[in-house]
C-alpha positions as CSV (number, residue, x, y, z in Angstrom):
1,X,0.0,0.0,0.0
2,X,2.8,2.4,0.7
3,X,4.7,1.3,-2.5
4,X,1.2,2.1,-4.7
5,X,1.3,5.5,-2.5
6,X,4.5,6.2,-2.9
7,X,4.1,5.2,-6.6
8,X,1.2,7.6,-7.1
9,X,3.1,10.7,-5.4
10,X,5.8,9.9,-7.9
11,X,3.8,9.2,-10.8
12,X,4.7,6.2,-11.8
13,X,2.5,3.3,-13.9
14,X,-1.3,2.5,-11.8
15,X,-2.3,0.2,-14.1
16,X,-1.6,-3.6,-12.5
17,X,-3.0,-2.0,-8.9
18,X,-6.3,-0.8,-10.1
19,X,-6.5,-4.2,-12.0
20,X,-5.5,-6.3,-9.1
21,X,-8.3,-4.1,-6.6
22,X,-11.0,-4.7,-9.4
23,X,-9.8,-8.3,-9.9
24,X,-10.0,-8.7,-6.0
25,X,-13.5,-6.4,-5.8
26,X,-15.2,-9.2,-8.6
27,X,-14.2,-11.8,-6.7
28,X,-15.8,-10.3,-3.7
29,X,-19.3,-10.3,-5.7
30,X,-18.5,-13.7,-7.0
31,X,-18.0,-15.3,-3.4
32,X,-21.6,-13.0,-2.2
33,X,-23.4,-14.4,-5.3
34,X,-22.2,-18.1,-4.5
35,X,-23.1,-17.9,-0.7
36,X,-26.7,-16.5,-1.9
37,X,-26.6,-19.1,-4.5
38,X,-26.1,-21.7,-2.0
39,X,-28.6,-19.9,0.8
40,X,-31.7,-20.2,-2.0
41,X,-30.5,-23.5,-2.4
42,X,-30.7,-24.3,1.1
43,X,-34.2,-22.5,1.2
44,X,-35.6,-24.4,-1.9
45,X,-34.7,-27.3,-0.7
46,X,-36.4,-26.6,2.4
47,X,-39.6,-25.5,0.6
48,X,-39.3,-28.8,-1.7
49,X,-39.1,-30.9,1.7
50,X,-41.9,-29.0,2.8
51,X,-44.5,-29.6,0.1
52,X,-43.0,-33.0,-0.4
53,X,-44.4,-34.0,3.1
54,X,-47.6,-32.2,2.4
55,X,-48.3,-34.3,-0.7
56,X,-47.6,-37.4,1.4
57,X,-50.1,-36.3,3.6
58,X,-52.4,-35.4,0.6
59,X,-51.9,-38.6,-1.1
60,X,-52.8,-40.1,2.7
61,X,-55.8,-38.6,3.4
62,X,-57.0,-39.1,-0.5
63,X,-56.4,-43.0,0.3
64,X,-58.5,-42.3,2.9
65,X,-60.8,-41.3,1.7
66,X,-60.6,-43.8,-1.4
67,X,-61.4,-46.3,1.7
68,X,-64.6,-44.7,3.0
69,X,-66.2,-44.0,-0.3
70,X,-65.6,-47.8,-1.0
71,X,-67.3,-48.5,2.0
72,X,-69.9,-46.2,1.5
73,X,-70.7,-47.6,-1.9
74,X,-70.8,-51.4,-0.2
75,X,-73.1,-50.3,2.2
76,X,-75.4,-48.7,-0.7
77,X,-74.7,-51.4,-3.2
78,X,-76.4,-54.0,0.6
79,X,-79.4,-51.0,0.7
80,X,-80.0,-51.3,-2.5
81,X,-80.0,-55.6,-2.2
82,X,-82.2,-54.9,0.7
83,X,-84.7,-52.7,-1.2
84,X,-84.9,-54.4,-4.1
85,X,-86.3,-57.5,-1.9
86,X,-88.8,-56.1,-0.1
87,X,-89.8,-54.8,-3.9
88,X,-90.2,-58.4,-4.8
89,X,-91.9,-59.3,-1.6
90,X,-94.2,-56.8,-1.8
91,X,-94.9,-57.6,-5.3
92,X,-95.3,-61.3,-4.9
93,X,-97.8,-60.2,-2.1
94,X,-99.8,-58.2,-4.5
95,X,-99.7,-60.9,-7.2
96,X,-101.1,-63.3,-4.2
97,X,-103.9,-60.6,-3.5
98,X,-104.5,-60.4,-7.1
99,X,-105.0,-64.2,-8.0
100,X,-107.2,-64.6,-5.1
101,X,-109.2,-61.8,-6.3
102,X,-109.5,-62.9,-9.9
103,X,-110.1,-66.7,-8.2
104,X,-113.1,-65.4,-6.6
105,X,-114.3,-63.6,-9.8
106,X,-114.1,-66.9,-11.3
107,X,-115.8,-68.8,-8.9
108,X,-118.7,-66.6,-8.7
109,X,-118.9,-66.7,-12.2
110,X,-118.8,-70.3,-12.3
111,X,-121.8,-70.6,-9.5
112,X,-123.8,-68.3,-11.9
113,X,-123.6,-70.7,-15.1
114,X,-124.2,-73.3,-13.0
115,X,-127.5,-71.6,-11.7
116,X,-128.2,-70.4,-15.2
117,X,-127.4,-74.6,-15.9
118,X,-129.4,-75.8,-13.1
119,X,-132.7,-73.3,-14.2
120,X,-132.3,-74.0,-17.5
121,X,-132.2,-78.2,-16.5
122,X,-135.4,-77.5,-14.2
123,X,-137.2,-75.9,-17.3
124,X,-136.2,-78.9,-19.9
125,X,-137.1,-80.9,-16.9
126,X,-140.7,-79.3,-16.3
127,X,-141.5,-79.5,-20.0
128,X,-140.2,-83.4,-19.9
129,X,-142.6,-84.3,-17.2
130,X,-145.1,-82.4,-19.0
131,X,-144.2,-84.3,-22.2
132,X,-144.6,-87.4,-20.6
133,X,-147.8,-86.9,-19.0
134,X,-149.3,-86.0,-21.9
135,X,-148.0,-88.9,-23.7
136,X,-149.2,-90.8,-21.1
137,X,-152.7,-89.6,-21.5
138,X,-152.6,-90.5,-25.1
139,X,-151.6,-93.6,-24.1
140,X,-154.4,-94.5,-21.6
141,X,-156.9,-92.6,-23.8
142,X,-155.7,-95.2,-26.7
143,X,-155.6,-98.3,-24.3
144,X,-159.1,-97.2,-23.6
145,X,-159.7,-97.0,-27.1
146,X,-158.8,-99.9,-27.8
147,X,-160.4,-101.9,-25.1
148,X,-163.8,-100.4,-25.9
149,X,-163.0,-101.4,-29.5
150,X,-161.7,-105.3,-28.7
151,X,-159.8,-105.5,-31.8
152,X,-156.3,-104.3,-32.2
153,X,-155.0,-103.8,-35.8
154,X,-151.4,-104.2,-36.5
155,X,-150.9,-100.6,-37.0
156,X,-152.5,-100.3,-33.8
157,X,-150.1,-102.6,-32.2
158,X,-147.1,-100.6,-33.5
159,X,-148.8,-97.3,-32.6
160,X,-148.8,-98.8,-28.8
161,X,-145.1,-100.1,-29.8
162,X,-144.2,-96.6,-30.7
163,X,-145.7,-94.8,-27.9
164,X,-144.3,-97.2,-25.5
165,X,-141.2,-96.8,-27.1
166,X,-141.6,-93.1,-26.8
167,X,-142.1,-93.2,-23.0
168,X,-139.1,-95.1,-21.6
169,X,-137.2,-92.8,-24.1
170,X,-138.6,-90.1,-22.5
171,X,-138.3,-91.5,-18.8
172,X,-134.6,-92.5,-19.5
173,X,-133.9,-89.0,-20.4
174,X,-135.9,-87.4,-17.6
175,X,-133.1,-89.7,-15.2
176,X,-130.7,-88.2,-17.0
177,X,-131.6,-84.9,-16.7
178,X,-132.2,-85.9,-13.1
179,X,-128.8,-87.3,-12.7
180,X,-127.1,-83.6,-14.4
181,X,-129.6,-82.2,-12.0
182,X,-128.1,-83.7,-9.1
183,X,-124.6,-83.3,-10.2
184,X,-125.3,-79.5,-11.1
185,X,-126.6,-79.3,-7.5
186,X,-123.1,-81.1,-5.9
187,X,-121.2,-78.6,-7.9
188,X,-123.0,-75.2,-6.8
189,X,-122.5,-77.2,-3.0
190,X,-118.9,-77.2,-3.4
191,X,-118.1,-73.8,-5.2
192,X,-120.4,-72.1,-2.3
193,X,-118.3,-73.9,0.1
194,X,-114.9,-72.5,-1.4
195,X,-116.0,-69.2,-1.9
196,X,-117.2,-69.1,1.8
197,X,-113.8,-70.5,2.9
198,X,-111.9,-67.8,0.8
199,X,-114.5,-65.3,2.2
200,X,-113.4,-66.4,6.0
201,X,-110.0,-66.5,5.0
202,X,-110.1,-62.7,3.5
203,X,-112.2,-61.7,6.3
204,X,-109.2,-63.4,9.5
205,X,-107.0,-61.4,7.2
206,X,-108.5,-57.8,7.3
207,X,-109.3,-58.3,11.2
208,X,-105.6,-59.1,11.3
209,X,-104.6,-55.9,9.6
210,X,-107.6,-54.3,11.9
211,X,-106.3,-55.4,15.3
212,X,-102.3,-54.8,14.3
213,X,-103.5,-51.2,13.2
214,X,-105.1,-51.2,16.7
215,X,-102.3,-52.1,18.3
216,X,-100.5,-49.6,17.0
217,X,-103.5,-46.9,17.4
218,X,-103.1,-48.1,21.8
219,X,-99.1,-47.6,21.4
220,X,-99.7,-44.0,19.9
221,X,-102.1,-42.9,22.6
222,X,-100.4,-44.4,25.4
223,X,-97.2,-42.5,24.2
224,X,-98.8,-39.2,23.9
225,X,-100.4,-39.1,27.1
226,X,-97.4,-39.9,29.2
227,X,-95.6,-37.5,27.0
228,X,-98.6,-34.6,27.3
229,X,-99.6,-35.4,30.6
230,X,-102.7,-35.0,32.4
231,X,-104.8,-31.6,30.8
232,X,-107.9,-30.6,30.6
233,X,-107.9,-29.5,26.9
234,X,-106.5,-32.1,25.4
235,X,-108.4,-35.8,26.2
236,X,-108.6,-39.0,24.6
237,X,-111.8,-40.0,23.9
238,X,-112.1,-43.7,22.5
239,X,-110.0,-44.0,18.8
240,X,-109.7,-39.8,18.8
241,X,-107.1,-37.4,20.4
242,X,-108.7,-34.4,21.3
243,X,-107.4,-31.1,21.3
244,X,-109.3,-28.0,22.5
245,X,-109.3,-25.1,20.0
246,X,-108.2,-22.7,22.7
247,X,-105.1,-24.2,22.5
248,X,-104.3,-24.1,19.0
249,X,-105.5,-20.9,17.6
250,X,-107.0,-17.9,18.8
251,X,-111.0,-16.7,18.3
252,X,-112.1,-17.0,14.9
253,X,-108.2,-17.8,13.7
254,X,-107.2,-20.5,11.9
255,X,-103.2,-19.8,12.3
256,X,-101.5,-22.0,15.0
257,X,-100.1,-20.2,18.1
258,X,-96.9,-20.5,19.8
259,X,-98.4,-23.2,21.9
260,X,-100.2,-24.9,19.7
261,X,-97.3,-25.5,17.6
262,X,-95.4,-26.8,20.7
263,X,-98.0,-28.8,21.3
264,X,-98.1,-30.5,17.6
265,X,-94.3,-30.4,17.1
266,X,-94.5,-33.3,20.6
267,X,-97.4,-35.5,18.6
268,X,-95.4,-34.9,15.4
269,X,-92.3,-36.5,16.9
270,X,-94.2,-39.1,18.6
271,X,-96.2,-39.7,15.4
272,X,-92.7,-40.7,13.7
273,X,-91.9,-42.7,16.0
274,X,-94.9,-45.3,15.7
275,X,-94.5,-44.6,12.0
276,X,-91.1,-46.2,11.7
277,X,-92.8,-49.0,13.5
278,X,-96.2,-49.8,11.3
279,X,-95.5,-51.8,8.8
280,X,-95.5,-51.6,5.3
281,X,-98.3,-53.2,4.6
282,X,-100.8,-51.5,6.7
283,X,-102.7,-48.9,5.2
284,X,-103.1,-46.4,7.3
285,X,-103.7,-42.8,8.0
286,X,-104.3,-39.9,10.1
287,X,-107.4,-37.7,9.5
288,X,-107.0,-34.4,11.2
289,X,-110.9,-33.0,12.2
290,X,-112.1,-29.5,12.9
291,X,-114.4,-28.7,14.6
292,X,-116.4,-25.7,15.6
293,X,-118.9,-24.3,18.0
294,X,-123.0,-23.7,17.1
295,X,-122.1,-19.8,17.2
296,X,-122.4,-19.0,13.7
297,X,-119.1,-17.3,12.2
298,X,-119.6,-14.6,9.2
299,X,-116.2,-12.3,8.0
300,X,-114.6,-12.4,5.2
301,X,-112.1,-14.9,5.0
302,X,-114.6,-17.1,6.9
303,X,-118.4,-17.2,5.3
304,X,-119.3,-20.0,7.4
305,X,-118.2,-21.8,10.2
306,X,-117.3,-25.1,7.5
307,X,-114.6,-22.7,5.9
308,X,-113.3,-21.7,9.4
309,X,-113.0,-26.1,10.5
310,X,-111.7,-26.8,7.5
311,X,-108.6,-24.1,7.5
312,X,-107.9,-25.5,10.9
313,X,-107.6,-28.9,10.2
314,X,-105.4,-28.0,7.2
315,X,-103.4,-25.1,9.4
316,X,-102.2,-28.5,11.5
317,X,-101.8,-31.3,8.6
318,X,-99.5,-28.5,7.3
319,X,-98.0,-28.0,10.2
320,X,-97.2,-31.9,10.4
321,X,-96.0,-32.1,7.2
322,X,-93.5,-29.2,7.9
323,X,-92.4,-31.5,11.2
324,X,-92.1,-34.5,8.9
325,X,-95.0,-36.3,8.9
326,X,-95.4,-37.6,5.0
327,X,-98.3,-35.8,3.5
328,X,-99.5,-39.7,1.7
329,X,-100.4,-40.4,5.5
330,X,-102.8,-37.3,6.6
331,X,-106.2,-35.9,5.7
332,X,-108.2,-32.4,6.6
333,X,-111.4,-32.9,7.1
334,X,-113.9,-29.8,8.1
335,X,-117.4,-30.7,9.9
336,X,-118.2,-27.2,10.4
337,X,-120.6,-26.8,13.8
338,X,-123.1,-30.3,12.9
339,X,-120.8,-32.3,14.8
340,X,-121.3,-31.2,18.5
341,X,-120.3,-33.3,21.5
342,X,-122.5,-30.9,23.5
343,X,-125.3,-29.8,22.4
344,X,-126.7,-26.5,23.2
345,X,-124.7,-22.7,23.2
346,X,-123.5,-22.6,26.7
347,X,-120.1,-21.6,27.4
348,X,-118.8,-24.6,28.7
349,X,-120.7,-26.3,25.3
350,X,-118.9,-24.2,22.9
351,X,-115.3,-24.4,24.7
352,X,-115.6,-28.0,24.6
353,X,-117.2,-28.3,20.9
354,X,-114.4,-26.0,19.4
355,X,-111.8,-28.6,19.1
356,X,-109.8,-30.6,16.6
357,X,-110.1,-34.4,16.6
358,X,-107.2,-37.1,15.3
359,X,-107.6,-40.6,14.7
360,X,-105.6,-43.2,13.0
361,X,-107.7,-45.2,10.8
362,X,-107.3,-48.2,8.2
363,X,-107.4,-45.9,4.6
């Protein structure tokens, strides 16, 4: 450093210096680029490590899932096994109902030809006998005839041949007829015999499909009133659960209150409950009836006291349907005020006669 000073004041050559401090400056930069080469690289492998592990954990959770969604489409693939068996039962059921139907059409046909047979028999019958006698006549009226005359021709002979002839023709054929008669008779026995045994056999199964509904009906009550408790306006009262208008909607309303809608939304949820447990094959279904009192009701959106029942009754089906109840299984029905439980215009009368009514009942 001196020597390049000293070389400076004197004023010698400065080239090789300033080449040597540029030389030594570049490779300054080169060494900085090379240790920010190497940091980046240090960096990007870091980041490469990173998402490396994250796509691990990707392609983990996507076999995961892979798993589940087979599982999930064995357990549809078993639903759909399961459904498509009860759709077989059901329809080998209604083929069974179907060919016991069409086997009691035909039956009842048959017992009709065979009446229309048997008449038809007593009729050729009638005009046998008829036949007969007359011939018979002829014949006495000829044998006394003939004994009055004391002499028999040859043609008489074979007229008495002929009609005698006749006769036992007839009479065999009027033991025939009596023979298809009886037969005829045997037959209409035994095809009034099945039909009554297929009409017993119907009848054990609709008061099985009665009495199961019923069970069900008792299991529905029962639930409700433990649920509801003891209250005097809402009663059960034989097949019907009874709830007092007051409770449901205010005078001369047919929109549910707060506690009316409470009060629904707990027989809604019960309702479900015995639902999942009816069979399929019982026909059922819950008609909801309004009610009102023998006031007579006039306003605008209500002409009559029928229009005010029947919005009732539909203000709660809808109201069940909205809680889930599946609108195949309900009915509205409106009786206006000619269904009274009490009748006469006192107050007590009219608190107790404003009321909806629900029953479950065989469709």
């Amino acid at each position: 450093m001196l020597s390049r000073a000293n070389r400076r004041r004197s004023g010698g050559d400065n080239t090789w210096p300033g080449f040597v401090d540029a030389l030594s400056s570049l490779l300054l930069v080169i060494i900085f680029l090379l240790s920010m080469f190497v940091l980046a690289q240090f960096f990007l492998g870091q980041a490469l490590s990173g998402k490396d592990k994250a796509l691990a954990s990707l392609q983990s959770q996507a076999l995961g899932l892979a798993n589940l969604l087979r599982l999930e489409q064995k357990e549809n693939e078993s639903l759909r096994s399961d459904i498509g068996d009860l759709a077989a039962s059901l329809i080998a059921t209604n083929d069974d109902k179907i060919k016991l139907t069409s086997r009691v059409t035909e039956l009842v046909s048959d017992l009709h030809e065979a009446d229309t047979k048997v008449m038809s028999l007593e009729k050729v019958a009638l005009q046998t006998e008829r036949s007969f006698k007359n011939l018979e006549i002829r014949y006495n009226q000829r044998g006394e005839n003939i004994q009055k005359e004391k002499a028999l021709t040859a043609e008489a002979q074979a007229e008495v041949g002929r009609l005698n002839n006749g006769i036992s023709a007839l009479r065999a054929q009027l033991s025939r007829l009596e023979v298809a008669l009886e037969v005829s008779e045997q037959k209409d026995i035994e095809q009034q015999v099945v039909i009554v045994n297929l009409g017993k056999r119907l009848n054990v199964a609709l008061a099985a499909k009665v009495e199961e509904l019923a069970q069900y009906r008792s299991v529905f009550f029962d639930r409700l009133r433990s649920l509801l408790g003891e209250r005097e306006d809402i009663r059960i009262e034989g097949d019907r659960f009874v709830f007092s208008a007051e409770v449901l909607f205010a005078s001369g309303s047919a929109t549910l209150q707060a506690d009316g809608m409470k009060q629904m939304a707990t027989f809604a949820r019960t309702l479900m409950i015995i639902v999942d447990t009816i069979p399929k094959d019982v026909k059922w279904i819950l008609r909801v009836d309004g009610h009102s009192d023998l006031v007579p009701i006039s306003t605008p959106q209500f002409p009559s006291n029928w229009e005010l029942s029947t919005a009732r009754a539909t203000s709660v089906v809808k109201f069940l349907i909205s809680e889930g109840v599946p609108p195949s299984k309900l009915a509205a029905t409106g009786f206006g005020e000619f269904q009274p439980l009490i009748n006469n215009m006192s107050p007590k009368a009219n608190l107790q006669n404003r009321r909806i009514e629900m029953r479950l009942t065989e469709r």
